[in-house]
C-alpha positions in Angstrom: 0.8 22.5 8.3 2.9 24.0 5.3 5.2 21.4 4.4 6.0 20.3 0.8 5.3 16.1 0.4 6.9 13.9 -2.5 5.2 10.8 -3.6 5.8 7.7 -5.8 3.6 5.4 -7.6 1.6 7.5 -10.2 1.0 4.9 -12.7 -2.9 4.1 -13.1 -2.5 1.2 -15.2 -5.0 -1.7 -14.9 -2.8 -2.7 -11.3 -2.9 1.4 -10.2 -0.4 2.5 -7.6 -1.1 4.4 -5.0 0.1 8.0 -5.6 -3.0 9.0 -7.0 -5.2 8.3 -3.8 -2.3 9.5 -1.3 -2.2 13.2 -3.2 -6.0 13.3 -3.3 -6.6 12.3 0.4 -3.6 14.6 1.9 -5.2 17.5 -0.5 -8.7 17.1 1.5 -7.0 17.1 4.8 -8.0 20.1 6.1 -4.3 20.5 8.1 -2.9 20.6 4.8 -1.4 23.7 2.9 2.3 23.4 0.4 2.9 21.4 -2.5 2.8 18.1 -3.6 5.8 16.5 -5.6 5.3 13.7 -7.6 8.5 11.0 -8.0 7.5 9.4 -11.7 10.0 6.3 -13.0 7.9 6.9 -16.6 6.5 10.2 -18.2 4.0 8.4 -19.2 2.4 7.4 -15.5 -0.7 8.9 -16.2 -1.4 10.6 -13.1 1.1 13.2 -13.7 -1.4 14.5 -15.9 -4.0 14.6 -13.3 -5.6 18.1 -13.2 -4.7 19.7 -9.8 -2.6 16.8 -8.5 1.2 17.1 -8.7 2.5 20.9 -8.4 6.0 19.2 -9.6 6.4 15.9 -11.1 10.4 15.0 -11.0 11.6 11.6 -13.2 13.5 9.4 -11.1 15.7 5.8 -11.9 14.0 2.4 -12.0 15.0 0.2 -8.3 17.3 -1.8 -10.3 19.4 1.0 -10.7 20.6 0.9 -7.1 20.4 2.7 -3.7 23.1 5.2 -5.0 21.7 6.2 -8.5 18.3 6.9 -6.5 19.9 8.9 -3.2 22.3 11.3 -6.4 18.9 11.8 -8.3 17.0 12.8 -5.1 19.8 14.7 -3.7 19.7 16.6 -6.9 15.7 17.3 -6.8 16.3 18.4 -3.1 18.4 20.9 -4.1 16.5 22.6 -5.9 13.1 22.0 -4.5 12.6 21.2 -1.0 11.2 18.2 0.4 9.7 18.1 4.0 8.1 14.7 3.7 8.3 11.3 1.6 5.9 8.9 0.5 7.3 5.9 -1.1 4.4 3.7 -2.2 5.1 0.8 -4.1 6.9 -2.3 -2.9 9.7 -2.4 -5.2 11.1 0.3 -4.0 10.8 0.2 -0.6 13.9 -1.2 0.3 16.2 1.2 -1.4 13.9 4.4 0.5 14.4 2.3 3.9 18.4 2.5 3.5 18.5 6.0 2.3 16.5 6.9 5.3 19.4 8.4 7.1 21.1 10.5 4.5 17.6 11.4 3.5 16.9 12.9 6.9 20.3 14.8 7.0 19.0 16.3 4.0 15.6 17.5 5.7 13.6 14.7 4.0 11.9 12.7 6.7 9.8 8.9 6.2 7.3 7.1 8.3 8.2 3.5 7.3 9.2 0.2 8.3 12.9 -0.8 9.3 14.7 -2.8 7.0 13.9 -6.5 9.5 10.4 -5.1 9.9 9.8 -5.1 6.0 11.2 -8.5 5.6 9.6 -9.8 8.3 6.3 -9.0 6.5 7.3 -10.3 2.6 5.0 -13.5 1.4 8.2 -15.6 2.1 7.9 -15.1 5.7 4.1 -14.5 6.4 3.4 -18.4 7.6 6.4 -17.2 10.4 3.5 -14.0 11.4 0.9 -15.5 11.3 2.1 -18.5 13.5 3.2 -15.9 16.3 0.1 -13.9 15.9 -1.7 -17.8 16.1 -4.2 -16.8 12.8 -4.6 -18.5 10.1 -2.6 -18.9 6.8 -3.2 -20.6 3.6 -0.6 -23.8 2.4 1.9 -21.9 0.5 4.7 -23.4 -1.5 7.8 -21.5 -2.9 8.6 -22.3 -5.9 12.4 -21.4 -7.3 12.6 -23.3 -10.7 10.0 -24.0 -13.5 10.9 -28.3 -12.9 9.2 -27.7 -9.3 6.0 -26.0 -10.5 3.5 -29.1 -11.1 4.5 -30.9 -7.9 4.1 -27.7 -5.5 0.8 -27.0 -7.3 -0.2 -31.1 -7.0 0.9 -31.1 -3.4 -2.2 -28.3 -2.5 -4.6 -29.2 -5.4 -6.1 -27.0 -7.9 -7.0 -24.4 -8.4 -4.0 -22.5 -6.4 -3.5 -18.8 -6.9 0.1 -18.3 -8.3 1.7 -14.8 -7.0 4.9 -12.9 -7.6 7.3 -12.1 -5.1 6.4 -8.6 -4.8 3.0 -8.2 -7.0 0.4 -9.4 -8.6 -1.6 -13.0 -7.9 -3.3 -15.7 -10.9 -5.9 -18.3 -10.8 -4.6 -21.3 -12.3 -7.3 -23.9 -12.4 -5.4 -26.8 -14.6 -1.7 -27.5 -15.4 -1.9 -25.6 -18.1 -3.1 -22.3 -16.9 -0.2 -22.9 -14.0 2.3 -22.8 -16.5 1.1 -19.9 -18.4 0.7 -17.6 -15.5 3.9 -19.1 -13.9 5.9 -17.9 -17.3 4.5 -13.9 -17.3 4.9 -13.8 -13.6 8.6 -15.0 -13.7 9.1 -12.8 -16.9 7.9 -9.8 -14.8 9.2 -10.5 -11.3 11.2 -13.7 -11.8 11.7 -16.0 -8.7 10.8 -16.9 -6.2 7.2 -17.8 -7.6 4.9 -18.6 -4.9 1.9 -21.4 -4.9 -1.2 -20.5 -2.4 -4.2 -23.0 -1.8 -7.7 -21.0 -2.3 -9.5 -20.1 0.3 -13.1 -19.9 -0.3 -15.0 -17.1 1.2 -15.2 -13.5 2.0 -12.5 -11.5 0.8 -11.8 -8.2 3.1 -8.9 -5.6 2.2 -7.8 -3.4 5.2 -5.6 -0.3 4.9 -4.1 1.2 8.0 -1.3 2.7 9.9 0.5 1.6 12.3 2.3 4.0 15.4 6.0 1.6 15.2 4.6 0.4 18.9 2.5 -2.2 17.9 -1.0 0.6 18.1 -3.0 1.4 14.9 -3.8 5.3 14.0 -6.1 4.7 11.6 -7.9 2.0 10.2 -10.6 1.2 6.6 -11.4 -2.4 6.5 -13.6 -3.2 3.5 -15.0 -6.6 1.9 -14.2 -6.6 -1.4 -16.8 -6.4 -4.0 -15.5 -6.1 -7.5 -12.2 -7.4 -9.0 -9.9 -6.8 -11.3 -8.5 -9.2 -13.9 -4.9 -8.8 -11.6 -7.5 -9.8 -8.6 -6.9 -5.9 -7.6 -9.8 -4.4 -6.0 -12.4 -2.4 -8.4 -15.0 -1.9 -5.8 -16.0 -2.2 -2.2 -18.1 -1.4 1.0 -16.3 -0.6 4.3 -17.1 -2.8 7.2 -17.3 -3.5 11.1 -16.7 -6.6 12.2 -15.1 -7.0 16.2 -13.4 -10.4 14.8 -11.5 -9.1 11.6 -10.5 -6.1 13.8 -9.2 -8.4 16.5 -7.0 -10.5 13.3 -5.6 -7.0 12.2 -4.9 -6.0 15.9 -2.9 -9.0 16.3 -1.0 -8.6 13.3 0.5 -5.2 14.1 1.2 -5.8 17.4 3.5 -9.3 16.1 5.1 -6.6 14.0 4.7 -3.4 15.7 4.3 -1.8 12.3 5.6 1.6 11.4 3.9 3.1 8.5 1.3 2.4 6.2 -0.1 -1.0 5.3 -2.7 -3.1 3.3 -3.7 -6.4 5.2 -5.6 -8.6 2.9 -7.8 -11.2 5.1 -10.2 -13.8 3.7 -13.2 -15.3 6.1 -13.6 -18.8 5.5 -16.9 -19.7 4.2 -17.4 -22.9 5.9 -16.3 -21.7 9.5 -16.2 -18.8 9.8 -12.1 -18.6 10.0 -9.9 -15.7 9.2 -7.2 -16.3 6.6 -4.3 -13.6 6.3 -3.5 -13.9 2.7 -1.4 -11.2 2.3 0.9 -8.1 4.1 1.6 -4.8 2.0 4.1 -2.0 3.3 2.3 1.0 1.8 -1.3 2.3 1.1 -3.4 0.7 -1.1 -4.2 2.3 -4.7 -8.3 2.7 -3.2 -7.2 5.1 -0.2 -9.0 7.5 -0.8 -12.0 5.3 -0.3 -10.3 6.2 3.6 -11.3 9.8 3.2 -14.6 9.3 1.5 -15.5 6.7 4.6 -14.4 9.0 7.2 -11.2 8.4 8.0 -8.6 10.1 6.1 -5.5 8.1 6.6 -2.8 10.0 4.4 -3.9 12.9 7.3 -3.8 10.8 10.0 -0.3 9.7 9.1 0.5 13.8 8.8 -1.1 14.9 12.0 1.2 12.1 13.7 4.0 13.4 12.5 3.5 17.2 12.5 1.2 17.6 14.8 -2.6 18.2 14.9 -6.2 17.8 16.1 -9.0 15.9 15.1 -9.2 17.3 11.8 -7.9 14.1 10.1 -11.3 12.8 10.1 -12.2 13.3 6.0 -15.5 12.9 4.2 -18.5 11.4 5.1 -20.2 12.0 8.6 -16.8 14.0 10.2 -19.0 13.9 14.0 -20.0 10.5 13.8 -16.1 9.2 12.5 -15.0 11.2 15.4 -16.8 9.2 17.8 -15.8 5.6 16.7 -12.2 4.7 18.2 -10.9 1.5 19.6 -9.1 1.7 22.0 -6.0 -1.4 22.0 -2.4 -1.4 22.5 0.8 -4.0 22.7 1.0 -5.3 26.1 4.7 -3.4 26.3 3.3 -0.4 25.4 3.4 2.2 28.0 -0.1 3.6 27.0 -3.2 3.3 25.0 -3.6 4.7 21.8 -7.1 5.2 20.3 -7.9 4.1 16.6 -10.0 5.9 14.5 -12.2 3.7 12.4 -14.0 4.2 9.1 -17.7 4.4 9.2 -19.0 1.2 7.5 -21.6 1.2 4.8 -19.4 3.3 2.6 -19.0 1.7 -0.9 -16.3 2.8 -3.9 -15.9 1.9 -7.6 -13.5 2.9 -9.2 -13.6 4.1 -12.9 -11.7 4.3 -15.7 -11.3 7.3 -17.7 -9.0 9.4 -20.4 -6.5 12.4 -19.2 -5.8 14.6 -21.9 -2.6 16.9 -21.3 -0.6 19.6 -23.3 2.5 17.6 -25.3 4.8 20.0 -23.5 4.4 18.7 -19.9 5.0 15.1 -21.9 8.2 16.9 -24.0 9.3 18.6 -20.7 9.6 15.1 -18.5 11.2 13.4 -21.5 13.5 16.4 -22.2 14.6 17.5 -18.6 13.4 14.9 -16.0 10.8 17.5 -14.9 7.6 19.2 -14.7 7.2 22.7 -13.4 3.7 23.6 -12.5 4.6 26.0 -9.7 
């Protein structure tokens, strides 16, 4: 397939967006032949600087700058260079991509996301609401709106409590104290609402996947966690297969019938055995290429759905053996069965940190023009 893709979230900060994986993955897919366009907010997202990444790197306004600034800026890249497909990867932003969907389209640009009740259906606000309906498990959360309500949400589950933004990032507080700092940098980066969670202890298991819109799953990488950053990201990890955490996830989509991408973070409970959703994300995770690596290239999957294709979605590892391992599952409305290809387990990934050293002039050019020109 020749078709020219633009993606988002090319920081590779301590919290690392996706972009970086998403480009790697869809440049292994063997279906895969045009560019790749990279959609900065920052010249300095060092990903752009990635050798053989982005072919085009285009600056474009922060969320907060609303729907319109983003759909002139876009229109205004479009114009100029073509765009057959776009990957919106960060939470943020989400929303604004969702409503610009169809003037977007009319410009040749197509998506493969949530709706707009789909998205909010699956924010932390409303995840007790899922999980209820899709009868799993969900730990006591409180919403917190003002700094005077902190210390009785956090004394009404009992510490420690994680303490997580509205959109990213989650903190161990283990006394009053640590509550209140990690309350303060959270609200000064994300402001309210500020939500209080009750720790689960036991197994912690990430799982990226997409989903068809019909409550089926293309593709699917579940993997316990094994390594953590100090945002409680994941650093490292082995895929797994496990009938009961697949059945959880299953369940999940089919409450939503998910469009799109998504990261489903699940803990097992130590003491029974219980899964725990702890929390829904509308985009690929910043370890998907770990999908490729373990077999199942998800960025390609989502491609071959949408333009068409084979088995040749199946990336890395033991391509036969990935072939053979689908699951077969469906919404009960659905008017057929759609087969999900599974990552082979006993895959593992750790992710290092390293320096990218660039000309100043792709740095000058960003800064000068809002662009990078590779070819």
């Amino acid at each position: 397939m020749k078709i020219d893709i633009a993606v988002t979230g090319l920081i590779a900060s301590e919290s690392p967006g996706p972009g970086a994986g998403i480009i790697r993955a869809i440049r292994e897919h063997p279906g895969f032949e045009g560019r790749i366009i990279g959609l900065a907010y920052d010249a300095k997202e060092s990903a752009i600087y990635l050798p053989g990444l982005c072919d085009r790197v285009y600056l474009i306004p922060y969320p907060s700058a609303g729907h319109e600034s983003l759909f002139e800026r876009l229109r205004q890249i479009v114009e100029t260079c073509p765009i057959d497909l776009m990957i919106p990867s960060l939470d943020s932003e989400l929303d604004s991509f969702i409503r610009l969907g169809p003037r977007l389209e009319k410009l040749g640009v197509r998506m493969f996301l949530p709706g707009l009740e789909m998205l909010e259906a699956r924010s932390k606000k409303h995840l007790a609401e899922v999980c209820a309906d899709a009868r799993i498990g969900y730990p006591r959360t409180v919403e917190v709106n003002s700094f005077d309500k902190l210390q009785a949400g956090a004394a009404s589950l009992g510490f420690p409590v994680y303490v997580k933004g509205i959109f990213y990032e989650a903190e161990l507080a283990r006394t009053p104290a640590e509550l209140e700092k990690s309350a303060e940098g959270i609200f000064s980066r994300w402001g309210f609402p500020i939500l209080l969670q009750e720790v689960v202890a036991g197994e912690e298991f990430d799982i990226a996947l997409v989903g068809d819109g019909e409550g089926g799953i293309l593709g699917l990488t579940a993997m316990r966690k094994m390594q953590l950053s100090s945002k409680n990201k994941a650093w490292g990890g082995m895929t797994v297969e496990s009938a009961g955490l697949l059945k959880v996830v299953r369940k999940i989509v089919q409450t939503l019938a998910w469009r799109g991408p998504m990261e489903a973070e699940i803990m097992r409970r130590a003491s029974d055995g219980k899964f725990f959703l702890i929390e829904l994300n509308p985009r690929f995770p910043a370890w998907i290429y770990f999908s490729h690596g373990a077999g199942c290239n998800l960025p390609g999957l989502m491609l071959d759905h949408l333009y068409g294709s084979g088995e040749s979605a199946v990336g890395g590892g033991n391509r036969a053996g990935a072939a053979r391992r689908v699951a077969g599952g469906r919404r009960k409305s659905a008017p057929r069965a759609r087969p999900t290809r599974v990552a082979e387990p006993g895959r593992m990934f750790l992710r290092v940190a390293t320096d990218v050293i660039c000309p100043l002039e792709e740095y000058e050019s960003l800064l000068t023009r809002g662009e990078l020109i590779r070819r």
